[in-house]
C-alpha positions in Angstrom: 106.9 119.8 76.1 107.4 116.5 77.7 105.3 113.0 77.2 102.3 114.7 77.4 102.8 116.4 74.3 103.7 112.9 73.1 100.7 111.6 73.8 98.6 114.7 72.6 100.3 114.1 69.3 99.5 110.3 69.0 95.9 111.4 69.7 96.0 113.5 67.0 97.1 110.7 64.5 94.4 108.8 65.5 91.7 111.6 65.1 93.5 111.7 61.6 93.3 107.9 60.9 89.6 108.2 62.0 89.0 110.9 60.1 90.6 109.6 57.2 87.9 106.3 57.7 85.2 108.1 58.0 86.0 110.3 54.9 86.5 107.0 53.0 83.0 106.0 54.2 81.1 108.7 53.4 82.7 108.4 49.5 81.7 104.8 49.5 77.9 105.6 50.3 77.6 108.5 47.9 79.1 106.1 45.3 76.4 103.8 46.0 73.8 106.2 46.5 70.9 106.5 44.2 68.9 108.9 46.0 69.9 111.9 48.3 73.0 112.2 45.9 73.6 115.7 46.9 73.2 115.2 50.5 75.9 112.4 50.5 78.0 114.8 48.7 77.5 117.3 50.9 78.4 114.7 54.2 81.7 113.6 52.2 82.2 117.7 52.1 81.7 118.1 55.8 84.1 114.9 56.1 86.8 116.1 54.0 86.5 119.8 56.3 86.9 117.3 59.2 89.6 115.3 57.8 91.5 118.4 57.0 91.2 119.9 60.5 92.2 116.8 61.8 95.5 116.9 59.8 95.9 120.7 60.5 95.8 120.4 64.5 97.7 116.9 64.5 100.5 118.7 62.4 100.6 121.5 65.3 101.0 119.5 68.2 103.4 117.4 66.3 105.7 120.1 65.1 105.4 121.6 68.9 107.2 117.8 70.0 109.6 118.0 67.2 110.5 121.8 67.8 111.1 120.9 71.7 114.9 120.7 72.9 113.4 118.3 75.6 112.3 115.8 72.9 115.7 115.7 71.1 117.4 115.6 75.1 115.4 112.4 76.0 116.5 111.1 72.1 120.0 111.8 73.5 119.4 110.0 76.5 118.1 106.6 74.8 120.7 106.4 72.2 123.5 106.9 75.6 121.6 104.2 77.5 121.4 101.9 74.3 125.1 102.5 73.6 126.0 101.6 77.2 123.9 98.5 77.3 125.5 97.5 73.8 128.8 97.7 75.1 128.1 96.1 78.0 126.7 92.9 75.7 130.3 93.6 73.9 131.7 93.1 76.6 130.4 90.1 78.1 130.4 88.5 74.8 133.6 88.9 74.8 134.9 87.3 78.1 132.3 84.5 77.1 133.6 83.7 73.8 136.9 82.2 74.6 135.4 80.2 77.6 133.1 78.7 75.0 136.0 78.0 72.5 137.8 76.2 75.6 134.2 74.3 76.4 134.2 73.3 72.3 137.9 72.1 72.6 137.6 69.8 75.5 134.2 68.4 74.2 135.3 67.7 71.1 138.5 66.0 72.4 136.6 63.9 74.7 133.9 62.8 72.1 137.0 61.7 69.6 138.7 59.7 72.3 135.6 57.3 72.8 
């Protein structure tokens, strides 16, 4: 399971958002209808079926990424190369903030002696 399955999940939750559109569409029109009643109902039927297929295979493929030791490595991986970034901008933060408290001294002592 690498990005792929990634991807095949985020495909999924937009089948599911669309789905979930379309479902909320075919309500609306067999609110409104006035004739054809039961064949609106029956289209937000065959919606709802779609919706909850939708849901069914996009909860697959995304319990298949969760369940993957490879998903959780490359979470490991991101939260190490964070980490070392962070203390890196510790770091030079650091050396940086004294050199700026020197800068602020001799500034302000020059601006007072005008």
């Amino acid at each position: 399971m690498g990005s792929g399955a990634v991807a095949l999940g985020m495909a999924a939750r937009k089948q599911v958002a669309a789905a979930r559109l379309e479902l909320d569409a075919a309500k609306s029109s067999m609110l409104a209808a006035t004739k054809n009643v039961d064949e609106a109902r029956m289209h937000v039927e065959a919606m709802e079926d779609r919706f909850v297929t939708c849901i069914e295979e996009a909860t697959k493929l995304m319990e298949a990424v969760v369940a993957s030791p490879e998903t959780l490595r490359h979470l490991a991986e991101l939260v190490s190369a964070q980490l070392a970034f962070h203390k890196e901008c510790a770091a030079l933060l650091g050396d940086l903030a004294p050199e700026l408290d020197e800068i602020l001294t001799t500034q302000e002592a020059l601006y007072r002696a005008k």
